[in-house]
N, C-alpha and C positions, 0 to 999 in steps of 0.2 A: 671335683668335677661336677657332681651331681647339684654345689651349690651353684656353679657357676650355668647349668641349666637352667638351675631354679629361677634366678634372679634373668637369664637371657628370656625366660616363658612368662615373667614377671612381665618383662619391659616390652616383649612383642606385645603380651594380653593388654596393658594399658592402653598401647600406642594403637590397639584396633579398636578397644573403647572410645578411645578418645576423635576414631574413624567416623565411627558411629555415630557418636553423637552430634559431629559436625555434619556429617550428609543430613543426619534427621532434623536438625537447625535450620540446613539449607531447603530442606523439603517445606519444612513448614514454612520459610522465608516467604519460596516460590509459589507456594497454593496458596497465603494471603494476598499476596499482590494479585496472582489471575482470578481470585474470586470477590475481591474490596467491592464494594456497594457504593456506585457514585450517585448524583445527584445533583443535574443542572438546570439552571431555571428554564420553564418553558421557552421558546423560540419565539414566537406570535407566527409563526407563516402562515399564508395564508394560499392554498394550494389553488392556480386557478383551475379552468376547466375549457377554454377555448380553445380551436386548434392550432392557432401561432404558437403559445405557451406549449402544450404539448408536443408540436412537431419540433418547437425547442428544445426542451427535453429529449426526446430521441435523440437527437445530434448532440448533444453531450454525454447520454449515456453511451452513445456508439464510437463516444472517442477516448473514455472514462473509464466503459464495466466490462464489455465484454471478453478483453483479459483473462478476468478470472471466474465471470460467472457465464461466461459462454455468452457464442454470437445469439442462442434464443434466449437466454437470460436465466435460463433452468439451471447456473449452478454446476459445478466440475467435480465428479465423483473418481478419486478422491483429489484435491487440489495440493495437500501436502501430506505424506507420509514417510515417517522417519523412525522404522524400526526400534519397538523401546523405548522413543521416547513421545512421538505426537502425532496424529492424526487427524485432520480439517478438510471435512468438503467447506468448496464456497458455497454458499447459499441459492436459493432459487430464489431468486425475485419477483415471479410472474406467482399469479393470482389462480395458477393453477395448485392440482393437487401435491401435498407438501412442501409447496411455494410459500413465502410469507406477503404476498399481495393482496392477498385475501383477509388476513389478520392484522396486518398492524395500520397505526394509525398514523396519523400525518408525524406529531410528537413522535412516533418510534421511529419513522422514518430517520426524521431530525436526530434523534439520540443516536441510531447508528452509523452517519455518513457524516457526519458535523462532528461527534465527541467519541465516537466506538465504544456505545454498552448497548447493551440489550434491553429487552424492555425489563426486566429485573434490575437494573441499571450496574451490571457485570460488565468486565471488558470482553470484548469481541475480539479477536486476530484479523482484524482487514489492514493490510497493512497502509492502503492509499487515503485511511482516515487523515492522520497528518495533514494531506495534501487536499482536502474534502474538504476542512475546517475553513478553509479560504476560499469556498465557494460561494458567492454572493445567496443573500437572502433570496432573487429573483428566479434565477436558476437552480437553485437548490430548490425552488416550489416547480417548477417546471419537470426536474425530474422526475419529482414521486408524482405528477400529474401523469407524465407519460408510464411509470411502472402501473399505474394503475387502469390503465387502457392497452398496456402489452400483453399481446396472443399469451392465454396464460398456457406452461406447459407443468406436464406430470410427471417429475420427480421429487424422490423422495430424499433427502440430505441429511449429513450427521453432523451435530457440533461437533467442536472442539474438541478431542481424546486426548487427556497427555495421562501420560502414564510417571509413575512415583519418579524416575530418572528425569523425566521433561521439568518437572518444578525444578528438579537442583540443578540441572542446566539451564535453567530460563535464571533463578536468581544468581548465577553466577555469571549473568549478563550476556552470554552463548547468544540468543535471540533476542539481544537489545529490551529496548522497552514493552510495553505493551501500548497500542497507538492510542489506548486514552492518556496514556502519560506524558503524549507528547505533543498532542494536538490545542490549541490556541481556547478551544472554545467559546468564543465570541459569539454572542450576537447580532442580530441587525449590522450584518454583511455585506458591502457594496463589491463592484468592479466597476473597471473602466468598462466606455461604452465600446461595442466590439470596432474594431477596424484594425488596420493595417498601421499598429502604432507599434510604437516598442513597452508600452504600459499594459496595453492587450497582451500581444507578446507574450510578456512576463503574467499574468495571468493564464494565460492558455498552457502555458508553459508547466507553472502551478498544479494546477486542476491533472495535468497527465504523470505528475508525480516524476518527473525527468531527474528532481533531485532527490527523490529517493536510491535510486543507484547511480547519480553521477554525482554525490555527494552537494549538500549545501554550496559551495562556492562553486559547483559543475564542472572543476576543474579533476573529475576522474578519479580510480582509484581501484583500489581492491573490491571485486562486487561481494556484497553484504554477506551472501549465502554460503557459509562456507564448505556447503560442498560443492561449490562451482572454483574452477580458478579461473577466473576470469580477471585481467582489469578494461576497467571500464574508461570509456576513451575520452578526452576532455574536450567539452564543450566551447571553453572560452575561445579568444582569438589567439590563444598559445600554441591550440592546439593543432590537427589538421583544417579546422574549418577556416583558419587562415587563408587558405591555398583556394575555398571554393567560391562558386558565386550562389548569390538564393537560388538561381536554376539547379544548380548540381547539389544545394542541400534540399528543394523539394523533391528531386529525381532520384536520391538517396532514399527518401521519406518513402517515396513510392513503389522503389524498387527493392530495398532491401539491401542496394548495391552501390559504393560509395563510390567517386569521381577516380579515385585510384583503383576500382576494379575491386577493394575486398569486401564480402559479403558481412554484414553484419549478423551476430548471434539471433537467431528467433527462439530460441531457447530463452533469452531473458529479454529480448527488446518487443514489445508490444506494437510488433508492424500493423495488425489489425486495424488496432487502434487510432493508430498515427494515418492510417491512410484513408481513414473516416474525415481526417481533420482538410477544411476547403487551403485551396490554394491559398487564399488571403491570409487564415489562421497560421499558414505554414509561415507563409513571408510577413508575418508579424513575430512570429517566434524566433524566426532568423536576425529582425534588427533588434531584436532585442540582445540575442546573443551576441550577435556583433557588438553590443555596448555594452559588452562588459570585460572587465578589465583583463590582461591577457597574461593566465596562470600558466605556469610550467604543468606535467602531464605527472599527475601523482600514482605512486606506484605500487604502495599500498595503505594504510586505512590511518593512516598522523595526518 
């Protein structure tokens, strides 16, 4: 009996060594990837300073940032906290006190909305990077024209906290990538010219990150955050948008309230934002979705 201990005290003691040193594997997996040291070549931008250019920028940031870094742009205390394992204010953007308006330079701008690092050239957590990276050369100078003329305000913001459990859930893929890992980072960026096309459209589209929770093909899906159950409702002509006309998807946009009477999530849909966007922008984004091809409503995340 006492051998038969022995060797059961044996095989548990291994089998929580062998615990061990896979979480401490995964720890270090996870803090090498969120701390890697990137390095992309300069942008050339070149920021203007007139008021067209800038009152451009406001209307992309007001249909882009405020989301997550607030309607004054001071930044959301805290924007993500997850018990044990991470914690993230968004940032203050305005050139107030412990705003980074004031400090960074045109190039830091570029490194954090174009490729997501820092100016240490670390990754950032914003997740609408991805969706940034395809923001014209033009407009991407227009923005940080207008952050740098925005009412600065006085908050003070915390990086990134993850805590030793946040690495081995980040590298066991729990919170995907990190958005430099997934972002294009190009250069010398165009778009189409703005109007009521379906090429705009599908830029505007872009830029508000619609496929980060209605997945790549917009054709819906399990939403990303898994502590939400949500799914997310498909885009294409598969889906309800079938049934509507561009009046009843901008009166949707506006209202929060779709053609069938049900009210849309403002916990994860960024109505703010969308209702920043002009009528035209809406009904370019409409025929664009209208042309595209018509997916069945997915149910969860295949």
């Amino acid at each position: 009996m006492k051998k038969i201990l022995k060797w059961i005290g044996i095989v548990l003691g291994s089998l929580i060594g062998l615990l061990l040193v896979a979480v401490a594997a995964l720890y270090l997996m996870g803090k090498a990837r969120m701390e890697k040291v990137y390095d992309f070549p300069p942008s050339g931008i070149v920021v203007p300073t007139d008021e067209a250019s800038i009152a451009r920028g406001k209307h992309i940031v007001e249909t882009t940032c405020i989301g997550c870094h607030d309607a004054d742009l001071g930044g959301k205390t805290p924007f993500i906290a997850v018990d044990g394992i991470m914690a993230l204010d968004s940032v203050n953007l305005t050139s107030g006190e412990g705003g980074i308006g004031g400090e960074f330079s045109d190039e830091d701008f570029v490194r954090a909305i174009r490729h997501g690092i820092n100016r240490e050239g670390k990754p950032i957590f914003m997740p609408a990077v991805k969706a940034f990276a395809h923001m014209s050369d033009e407009d991407l100078a227009a923005v940080i024209a207008y952050l740098r003329t925005a009412p600065p305000v006085d908050r003070a913001t915390k990086e990134l906290q993850v805590e030793p459990m946040g690495f081995v859930i980040f590298s066991l893929g729990v919170f995907g990538n990190m958005p430099v890992e997934d972002a294009t980072h190009e250069n010398n960026v165009t778009a189409p010219a703005p109007g009521v096309t379906v090429e705009y459209g599908e830029y505007r589209l872009t830029l508000s990150d619609c496929h980060g929770c209605h997945y790549p093909d917009l054709a819906g899906g399990k939403y990303g955050d898994p502590t939400f159950d949500i799914i997310v409702p498909n885009l294409t002509p598969g889906g309800d948008l079938a049934n509507w006309t561009v009046e009843g998807f901008i009166q949707t946009m506006r209202t929060g309230v779709t053609p069938e009477g049900r009210g849309l999530n403002s916990n994860v849909m960024p109505l703010d934002e969308i209702n920043n966007l002009t009528d035209d922008e809406l009904t370019a984004i409409w025929l664009y979705l209208q042309s595209l091809p018509a997916l069945p409503q997915r149910t969860g995340t295949e």
